[in-house]
C-alpha positions as CSV (number, residue, x, y, z in Angstrom):
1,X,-53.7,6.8,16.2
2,X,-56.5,4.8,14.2
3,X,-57.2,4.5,10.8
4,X,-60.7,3.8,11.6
5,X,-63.4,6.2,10.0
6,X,-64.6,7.7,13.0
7,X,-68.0,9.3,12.5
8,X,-69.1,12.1,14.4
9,X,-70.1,11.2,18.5
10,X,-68.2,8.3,18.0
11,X,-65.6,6.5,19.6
12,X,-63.9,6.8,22.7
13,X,-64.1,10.8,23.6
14,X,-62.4,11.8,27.3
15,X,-62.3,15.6,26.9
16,X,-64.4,18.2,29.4
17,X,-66.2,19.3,25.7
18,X,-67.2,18.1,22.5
19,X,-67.5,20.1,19.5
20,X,-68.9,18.5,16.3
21,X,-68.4,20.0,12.9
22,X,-71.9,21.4,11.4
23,X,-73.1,23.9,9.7
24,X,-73.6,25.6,12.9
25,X,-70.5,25.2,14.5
26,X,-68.5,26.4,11.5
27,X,-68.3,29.4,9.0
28,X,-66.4,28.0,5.6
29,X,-63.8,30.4,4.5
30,X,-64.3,32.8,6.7
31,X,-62.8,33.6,10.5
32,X,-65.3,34.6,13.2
33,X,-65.3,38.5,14.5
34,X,-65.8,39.7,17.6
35,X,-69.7,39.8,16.9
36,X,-69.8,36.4,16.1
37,X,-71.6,33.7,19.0
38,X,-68.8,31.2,20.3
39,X,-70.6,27.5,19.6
40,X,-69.1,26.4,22.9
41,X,-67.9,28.1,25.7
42,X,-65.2,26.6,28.6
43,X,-63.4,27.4,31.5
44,X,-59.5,28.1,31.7
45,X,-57.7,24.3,31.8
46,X,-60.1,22.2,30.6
47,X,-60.1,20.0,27.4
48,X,-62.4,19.5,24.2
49,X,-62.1,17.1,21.9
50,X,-63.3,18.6,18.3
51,X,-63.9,16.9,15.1
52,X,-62.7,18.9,12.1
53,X,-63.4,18.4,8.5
54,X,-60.6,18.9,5.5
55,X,-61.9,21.1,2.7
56,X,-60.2,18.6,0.5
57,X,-62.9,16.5,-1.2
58,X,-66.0,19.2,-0.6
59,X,-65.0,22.0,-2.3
60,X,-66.5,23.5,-5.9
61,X,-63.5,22.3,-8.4
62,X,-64.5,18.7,-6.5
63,X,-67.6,19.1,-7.6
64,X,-69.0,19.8,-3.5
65,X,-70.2,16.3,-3.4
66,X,-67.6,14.2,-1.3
67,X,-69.7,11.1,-1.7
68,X,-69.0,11.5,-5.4
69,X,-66.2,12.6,-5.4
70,X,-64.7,10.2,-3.0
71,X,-66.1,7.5,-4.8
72,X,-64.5,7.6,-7.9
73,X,-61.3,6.4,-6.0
74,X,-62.7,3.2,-4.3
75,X,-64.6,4.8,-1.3
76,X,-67.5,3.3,0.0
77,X,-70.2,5.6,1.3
78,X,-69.9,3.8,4.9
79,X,-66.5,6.0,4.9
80,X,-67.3,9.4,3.9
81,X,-67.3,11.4,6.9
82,X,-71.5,12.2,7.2
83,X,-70.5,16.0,9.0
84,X,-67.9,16.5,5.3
85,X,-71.5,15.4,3.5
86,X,-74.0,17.6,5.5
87,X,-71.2,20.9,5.6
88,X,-71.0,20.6,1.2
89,X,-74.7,20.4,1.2
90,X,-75.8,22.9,3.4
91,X,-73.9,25.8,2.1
92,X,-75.6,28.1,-1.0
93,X,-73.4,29.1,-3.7
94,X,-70.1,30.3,-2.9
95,X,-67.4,32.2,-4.8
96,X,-64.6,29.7,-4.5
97,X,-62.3,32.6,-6.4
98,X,-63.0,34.7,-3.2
99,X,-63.2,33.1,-0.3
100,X,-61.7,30.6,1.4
101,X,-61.8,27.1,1.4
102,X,-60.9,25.8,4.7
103,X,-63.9,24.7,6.8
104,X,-63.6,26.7,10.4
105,X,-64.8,24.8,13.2
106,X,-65.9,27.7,16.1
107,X,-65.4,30.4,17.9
108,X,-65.1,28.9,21.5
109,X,-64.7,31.5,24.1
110,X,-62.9,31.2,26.9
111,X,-64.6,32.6,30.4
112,X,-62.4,35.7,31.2
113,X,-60.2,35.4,28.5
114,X,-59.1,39.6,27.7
115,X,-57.2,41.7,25.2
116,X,-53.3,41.6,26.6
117,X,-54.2,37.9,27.7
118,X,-52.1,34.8,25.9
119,X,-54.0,31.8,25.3
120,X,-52.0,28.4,25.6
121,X,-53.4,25.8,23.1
122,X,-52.4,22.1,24.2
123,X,-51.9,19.5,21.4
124,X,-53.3,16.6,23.6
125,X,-54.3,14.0,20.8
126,X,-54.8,14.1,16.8
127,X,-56.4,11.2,15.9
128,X,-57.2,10.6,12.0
129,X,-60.8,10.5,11.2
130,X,-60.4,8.6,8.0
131,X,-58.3,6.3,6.1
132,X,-57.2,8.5,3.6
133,X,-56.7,12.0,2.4
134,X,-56.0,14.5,-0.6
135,X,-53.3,16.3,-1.7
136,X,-54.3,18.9,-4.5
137,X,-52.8,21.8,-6.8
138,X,-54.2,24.4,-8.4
139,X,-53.0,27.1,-10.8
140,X,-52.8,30.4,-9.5
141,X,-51.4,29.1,-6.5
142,X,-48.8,27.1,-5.2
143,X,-44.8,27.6,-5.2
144,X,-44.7,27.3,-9.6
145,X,-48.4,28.7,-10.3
146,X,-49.0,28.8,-14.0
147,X,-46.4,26.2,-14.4
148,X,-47.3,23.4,-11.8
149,X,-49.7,21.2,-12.2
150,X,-49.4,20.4,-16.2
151,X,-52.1,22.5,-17.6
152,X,-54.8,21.1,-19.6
153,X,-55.7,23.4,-22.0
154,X,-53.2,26.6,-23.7
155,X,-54.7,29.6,-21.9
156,X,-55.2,29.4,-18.1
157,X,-58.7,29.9,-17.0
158,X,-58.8,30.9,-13.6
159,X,-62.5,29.4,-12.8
160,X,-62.3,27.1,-9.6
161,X,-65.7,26.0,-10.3
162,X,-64.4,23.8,-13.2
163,X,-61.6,21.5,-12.4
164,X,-60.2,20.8,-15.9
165,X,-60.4,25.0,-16.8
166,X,-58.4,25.5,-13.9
167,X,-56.1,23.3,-14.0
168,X,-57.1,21.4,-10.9
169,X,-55.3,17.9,-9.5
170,X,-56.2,16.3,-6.9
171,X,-54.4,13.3,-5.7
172,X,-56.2,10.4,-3.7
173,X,-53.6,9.1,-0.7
174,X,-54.7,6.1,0.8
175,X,-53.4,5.6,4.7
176,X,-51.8,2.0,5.4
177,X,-52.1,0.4,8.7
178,X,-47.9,1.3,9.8
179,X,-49.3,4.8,9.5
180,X,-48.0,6.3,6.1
181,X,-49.6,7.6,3.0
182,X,-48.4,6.6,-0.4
183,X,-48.5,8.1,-3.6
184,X,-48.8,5.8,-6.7
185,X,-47.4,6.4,-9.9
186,X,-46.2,4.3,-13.3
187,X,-47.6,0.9,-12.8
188,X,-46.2,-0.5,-10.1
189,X,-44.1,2.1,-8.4
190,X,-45.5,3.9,-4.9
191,X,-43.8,6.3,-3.0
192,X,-44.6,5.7,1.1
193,X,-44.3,9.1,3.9
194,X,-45.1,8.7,7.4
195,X,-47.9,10.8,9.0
196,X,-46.8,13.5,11.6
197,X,-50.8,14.8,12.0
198,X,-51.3,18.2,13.1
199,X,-53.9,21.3,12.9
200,X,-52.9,23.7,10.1
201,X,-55.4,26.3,11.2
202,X,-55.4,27.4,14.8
203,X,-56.7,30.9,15.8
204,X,-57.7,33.1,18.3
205,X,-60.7,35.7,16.8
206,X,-59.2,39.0,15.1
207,X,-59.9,42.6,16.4
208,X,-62.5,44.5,14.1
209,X,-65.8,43.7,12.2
210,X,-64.8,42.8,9.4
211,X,-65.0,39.0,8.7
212,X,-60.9,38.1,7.3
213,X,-60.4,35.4,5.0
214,X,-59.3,32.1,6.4
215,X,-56.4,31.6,4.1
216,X,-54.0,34.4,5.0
217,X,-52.7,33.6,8.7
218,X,-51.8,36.6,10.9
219,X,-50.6,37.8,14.9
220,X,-53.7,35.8,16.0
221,X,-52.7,32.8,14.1
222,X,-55.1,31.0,11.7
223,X,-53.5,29.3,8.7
224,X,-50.2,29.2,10.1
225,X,-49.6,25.8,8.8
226,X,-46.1,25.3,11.0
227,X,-46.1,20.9,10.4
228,X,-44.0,21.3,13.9
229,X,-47.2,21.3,16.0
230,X,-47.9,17.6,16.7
231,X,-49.3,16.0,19.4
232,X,-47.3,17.2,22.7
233,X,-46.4,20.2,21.4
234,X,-47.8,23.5,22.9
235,X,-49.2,27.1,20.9
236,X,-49.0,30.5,22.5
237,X,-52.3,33.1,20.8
238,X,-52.0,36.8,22.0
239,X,-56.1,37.2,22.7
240,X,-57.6,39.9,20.7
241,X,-61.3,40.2,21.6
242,X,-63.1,39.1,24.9
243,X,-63.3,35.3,25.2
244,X,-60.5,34.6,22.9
245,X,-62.6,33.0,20.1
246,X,-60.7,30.0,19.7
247,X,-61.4,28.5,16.6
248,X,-59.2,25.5,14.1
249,X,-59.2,24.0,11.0
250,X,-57.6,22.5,8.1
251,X,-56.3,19.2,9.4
252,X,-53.4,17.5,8.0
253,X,-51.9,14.1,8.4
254,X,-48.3,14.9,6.6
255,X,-47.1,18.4,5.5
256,X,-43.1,18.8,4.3
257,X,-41.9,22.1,5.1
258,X,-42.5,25.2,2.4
259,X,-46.4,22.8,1.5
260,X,-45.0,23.8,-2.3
261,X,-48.0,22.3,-4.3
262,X,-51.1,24.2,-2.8
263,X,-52.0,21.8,-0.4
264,X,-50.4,18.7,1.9
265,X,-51.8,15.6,2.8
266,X,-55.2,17.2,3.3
267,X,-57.4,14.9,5.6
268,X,-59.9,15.3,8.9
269,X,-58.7,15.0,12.2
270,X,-60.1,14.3,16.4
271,X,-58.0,16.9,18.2
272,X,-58.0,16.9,21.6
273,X,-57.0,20.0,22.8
274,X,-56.2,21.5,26.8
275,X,-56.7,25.4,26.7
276,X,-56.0,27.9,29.2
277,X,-55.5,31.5,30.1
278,X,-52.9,33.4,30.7
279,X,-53.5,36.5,32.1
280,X,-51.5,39.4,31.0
281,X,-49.1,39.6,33.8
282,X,-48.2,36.1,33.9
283,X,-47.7,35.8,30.4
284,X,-45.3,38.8,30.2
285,X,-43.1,37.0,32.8
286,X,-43.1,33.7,30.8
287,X,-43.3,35.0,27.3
288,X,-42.6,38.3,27.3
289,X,-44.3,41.1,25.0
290,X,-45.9,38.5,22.6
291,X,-47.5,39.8,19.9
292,X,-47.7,37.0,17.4
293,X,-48.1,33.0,17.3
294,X,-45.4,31.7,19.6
295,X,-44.7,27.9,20.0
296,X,-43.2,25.3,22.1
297,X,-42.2,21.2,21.6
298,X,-40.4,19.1,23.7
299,X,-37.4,20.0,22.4
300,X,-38.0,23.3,20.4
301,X,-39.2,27.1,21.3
302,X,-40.3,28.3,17.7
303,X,-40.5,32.3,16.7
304,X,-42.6,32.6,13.7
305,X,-42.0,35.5,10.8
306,X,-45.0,36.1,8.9
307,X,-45.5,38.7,5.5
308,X,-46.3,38.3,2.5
309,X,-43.0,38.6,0.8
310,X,-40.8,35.4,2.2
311,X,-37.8,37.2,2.4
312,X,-39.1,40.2,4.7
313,X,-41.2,37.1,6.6
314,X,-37.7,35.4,7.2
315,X,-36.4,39.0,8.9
316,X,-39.6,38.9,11.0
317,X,-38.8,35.6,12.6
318,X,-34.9,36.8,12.8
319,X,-36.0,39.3,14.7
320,X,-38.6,37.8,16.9
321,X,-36.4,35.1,18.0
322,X,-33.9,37.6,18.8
323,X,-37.1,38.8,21.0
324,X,-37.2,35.5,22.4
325,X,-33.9,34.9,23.2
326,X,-33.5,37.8,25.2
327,X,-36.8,38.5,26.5
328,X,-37.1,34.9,28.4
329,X,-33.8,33.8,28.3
330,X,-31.5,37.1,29.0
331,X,-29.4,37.1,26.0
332,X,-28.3,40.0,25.2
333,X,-28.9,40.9,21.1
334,X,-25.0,40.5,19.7
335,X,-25.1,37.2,21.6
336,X,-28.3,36.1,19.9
337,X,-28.0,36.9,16.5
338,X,-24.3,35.0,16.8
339,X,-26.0,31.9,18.2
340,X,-28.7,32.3,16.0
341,X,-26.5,32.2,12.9
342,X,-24.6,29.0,14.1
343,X,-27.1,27.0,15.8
344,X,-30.8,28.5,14.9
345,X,-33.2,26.4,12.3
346,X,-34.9,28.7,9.8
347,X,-37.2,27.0,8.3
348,X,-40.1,28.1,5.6
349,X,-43.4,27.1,7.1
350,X,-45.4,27.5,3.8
351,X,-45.6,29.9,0.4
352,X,-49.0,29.0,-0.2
353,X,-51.3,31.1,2.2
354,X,-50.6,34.8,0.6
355,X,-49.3,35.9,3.7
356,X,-45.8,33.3,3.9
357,X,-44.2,32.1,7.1
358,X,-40.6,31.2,8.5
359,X,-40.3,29.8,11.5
360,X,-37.1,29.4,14.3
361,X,-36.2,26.5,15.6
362,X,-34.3,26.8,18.8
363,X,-33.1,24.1,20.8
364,X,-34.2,23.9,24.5
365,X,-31.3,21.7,25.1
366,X,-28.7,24.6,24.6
367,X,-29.9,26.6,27.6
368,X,-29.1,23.7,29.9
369,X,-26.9,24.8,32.8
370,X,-23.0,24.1,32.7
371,X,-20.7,23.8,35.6
């Protein structure tokens, strides 16, 4: 990884495709439909290398000025991304109470890609763009709305276009050159985290006309925000429309599990992806019935559980990893839930994102063979 501000087209870039972020190539807040023009279109197994831009720093309680904004914490205009500057400027108004914030970099189709097909989504590279990102709160939202951050004022005015009204804090986190952010606080005192970069919006296009709000993730994905998808790991999309409509967003470069406050360490990223088709049959055999985000590390195969109450979304991914366990690995369901219970990582993804998400962890290194 670099801490370099890479620009847009520049730098080293070995993928089949490039995709820029402009405002072109990206709807902000909203997830492309099945009417909506891919900006790129590729062939099963090759790779693009795509430039995404963090919402953090652009949007209307930031005043949608990331020169400005940015500057007020030490940045010189040389390292403002100039795609985060042309995206804030070249939308008109929007209703930041409505839609979302994260900026959505596609759709890219995929030549032949079906409804019943899986799409398998490659973490090749993720590469920070910039030296430092944002981590924010924001009444209303967030694990403690209402209570966390410290409001400014007795009543609670739920206005996003005025930061101080709604209780708005955004915190500047510089990246060091070991690769970890810090957090300052008192005079002297800094907490240091290391980055584990990864893509907290990664999608396949819905089913239907109607446009969905990029915040609440769903079975094709989105705003799944699972910090478990670095570089190396692998994600499984069940393809809703023809071509797929692959689309990403809302980079990260550190995220703790549950993302309590609203936000992580919000900040742009280069990922390198390698996508390819599965065609229905095949991906039955190796995946089963999948009808939901499925994922895979080098050590993990991870079930997800999404709904909007966290307690119903833990019993989805109970009973999806129970799907897993038994549709790819022949365990029957007594044996499963058993395992499960003694050796199966539950884990909240995030309780920020309306619709909430657990996610299994389950050890490929218990299904070795014995003698």
């Amino acid at each position: 990884m670099s801490t370099l501000v890479l620009q847009p087209h520049e730098g080293p870039i070995a993928a089949d495709h490039y995709l820029a972020s402009t405002p072109a190539t990206v709807r902000w807040g909203w997830l492309p439909t099945a009417e909506t023009a891919p900006v790129l279109t590729m062939r099963t197994g090759e790779t693009v290398t795509i430039d995404t831009v963090s919402h953090e720093g652009i949007l209307e309680d930031q005043g949608r000025d990331p020169l400005a904004f940015f500057k007020q914490f030490g940045v010189a205009p040389g390292s403002v991304l100039r795609d985060a500057v042309e995206i804030a400027a070249s939308y008109a108004a929007r209703d930041a109470n409505a839609e979302g914030p994260h900026v959505v970099t596609g759709p890219v189709a995929v030549t032949g890609a079906r409804p019943g097909d899986v799409l398998k989504v490659e973490f090749l590279e993720l590469t920070p763009r910039a030296p430092y990102g944002i981590i924010s709160s924001r009444h209303g939202y967030g694990a403690l709305p209402g209570e966390m951050p410290p409001r400014p004022h007795a009543h609670f005015v739920p206005d996003f276009s005025d930061p101080e009204r709604s209780g708005t804090v955004s915190l500047f986190c510089p990246v060091a050159l070991d690769l970890t952010g810090s957090l300052a606080f008192g005079r002297d005192r800094m907490l240091r985290f290391p980055l584990a970069p990864f893509l907290g919006l990664v999608g396949v296009t819905p089913a239907g006309a109607k446009s969905l709000n990029s915040i609440p993730p769903g079975p094709f994905g989105g705003n799944i925000d699972i910090k478990d998808l670095v570089a190396g790991s692998t994600l499984y999309l069940p393809v809703q429309v023809p071509g797929a409509g692959l689309y990403v967003g809302d980079p990260h470069y550190a995220q703790g599990h549950g993302e309590v406050a609203l936000t992580a360490l919000e900040a742009p990223l280069r990922a390198t992806l390698r996508v390819s088709l599965l065609p229905a049959a095949s991906s039955r055999e190796l995946l089963g019935l999948l009808d939901r985000p499925f994922a895979e590390t080098s050590q993990h195969w991870i079930a997800v559980g999404l709904h909007r109450d966290l307690n119903e979304a833990l019993r989805k991914a109970v009973r999806e990893a129970l799907r897993v366990l038994k549709e790819m690995h022949g365990v029957p369901a007594d044996i499963g839930y058993a395992y499960l219970s003694a050796a199966g990582d539950f884990v909240v993804s995030q309780v920020v994102d309306d619709v909430k998400g657990v996610h299994c962890l389950i050890r490929k290194a218990d299904f070795a063979r014995w003698i």
